[in-house]
C-alpha positions, 0 to 999 in steps of 0.5 A: 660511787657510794649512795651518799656520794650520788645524793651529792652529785644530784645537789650539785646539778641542782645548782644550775637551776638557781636565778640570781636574785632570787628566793629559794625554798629549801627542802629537808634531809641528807640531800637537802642538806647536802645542797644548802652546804653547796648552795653556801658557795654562791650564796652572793647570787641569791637574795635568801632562801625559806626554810621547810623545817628549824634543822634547815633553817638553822643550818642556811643560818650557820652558812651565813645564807639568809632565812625568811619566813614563807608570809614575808618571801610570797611567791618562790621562784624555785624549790629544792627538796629530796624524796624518799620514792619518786615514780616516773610520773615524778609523783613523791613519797616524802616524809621521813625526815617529818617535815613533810607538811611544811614542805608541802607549803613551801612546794604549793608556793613554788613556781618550779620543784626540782627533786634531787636523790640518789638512783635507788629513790626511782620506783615503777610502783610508790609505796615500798617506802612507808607513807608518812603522815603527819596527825594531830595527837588527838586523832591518832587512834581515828585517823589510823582505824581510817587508815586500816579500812584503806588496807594499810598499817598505821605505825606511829613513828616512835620519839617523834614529834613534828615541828608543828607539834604533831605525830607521825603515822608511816602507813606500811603495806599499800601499793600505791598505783593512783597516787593523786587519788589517794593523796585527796582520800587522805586529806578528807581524814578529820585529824590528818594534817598532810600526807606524805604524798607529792602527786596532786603537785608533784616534782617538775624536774627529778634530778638523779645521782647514778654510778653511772652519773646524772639522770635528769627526768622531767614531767 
């Protein structure tokens, strides 16, 4: 199987988890992208859907799915998003498709996050992945000499703007072994919106495509 071909395996046994009448939130990336299109054969069994980014939203639009605004849906039954690292506490790196703050929301307002990605996404230790975060333009230069001090290497994301107007900082060179501690370390970073890390509400079930077919862990 080729890694997209696992991405899509992994989507598809998200399917199963999927209530009638509810509302789902949606995720952002090659994965999600690959369980709204799937998602589109059963829209009928769902009442709507919230969107974590405008690409998402626009693409649940063209499949006829309904999209409803996170204020309007309240509190969500289920969420369905990707990661670009997962360890097997099911703490998340995500954030490469820069829409890590609003999928943050979206999985805060979310009763069950259900993960999906291809094999290669299970690490022992996150960090190999850079950590995105998303910050507010004037405080570029601070958040990353903040970041310097914690022993990473602050690179702006280049041509990236969020949609929420903010920059993008991937943090190289940081093995991150206490992933909750330093996701709240971060937080108290004047300028920082969110950060890349999923571990103070990590994943509740990481479903993975293998060659070998789905591994489905749980926390």
């Amino acid at each position: 199987m080729t890694q997209d071909e696992m991405k899509k395996a992994a989507a598809e046994a998200a399917l199963a988890y999927v209530e009638a009448g509810s509302i789902i939130g949606i995720g952002t990336g090659s994965t999600a992208n690959h369980f709204i299109d799937l998602l589109a054969g059963m829209k009928s069994k769902i009442e709507a859907t919230v969107a974590s980014s405008l690409a998402s939203a626009e693409r649940l639009q063209k499949h006829g799915i309904r999209v409803l605004d996170l204020n309007e849906a309240g509190q969500l039954a289920l969420y369905v998003d990707g990661a670009d690292e997962s360890n097997y506490q099911l703490q998340l790196i995500k954030g490469g498709g820069a829409a890590l703050t609003r999928e943050k929301i979206v999985a805060g307002a979310s009763d069950q996050f259900v993960c999906i990605a291809d094999g290669s996404k299970l690490v022992e230790v996150l960090g190999q992945f850079p950590l995105p975060i998303e910050v507010i333009p004037m405080a570029r230069e601070l958040v990353a000499r903040e970041i310097v001090k914690l022993g990473g290497k602050p690179v702006v994301r280049p041509n990236c703007i969020t949609d929420n107007g903010n920059l993008i900082i991937d943090v190289q060179g940081l093995a991150i072994t206490d992933a909750s501690s330093l996701e709240s370390q971060l937080n108290q970073i004047p300028g920082i919106v969110t950060n890349g890390l999923f571990a103070l509400r990590p994943a509740d079930v990481l479903i993975l495509g293998t060659p070998t077919g789905i591994q489905t862990l749980t926390a």
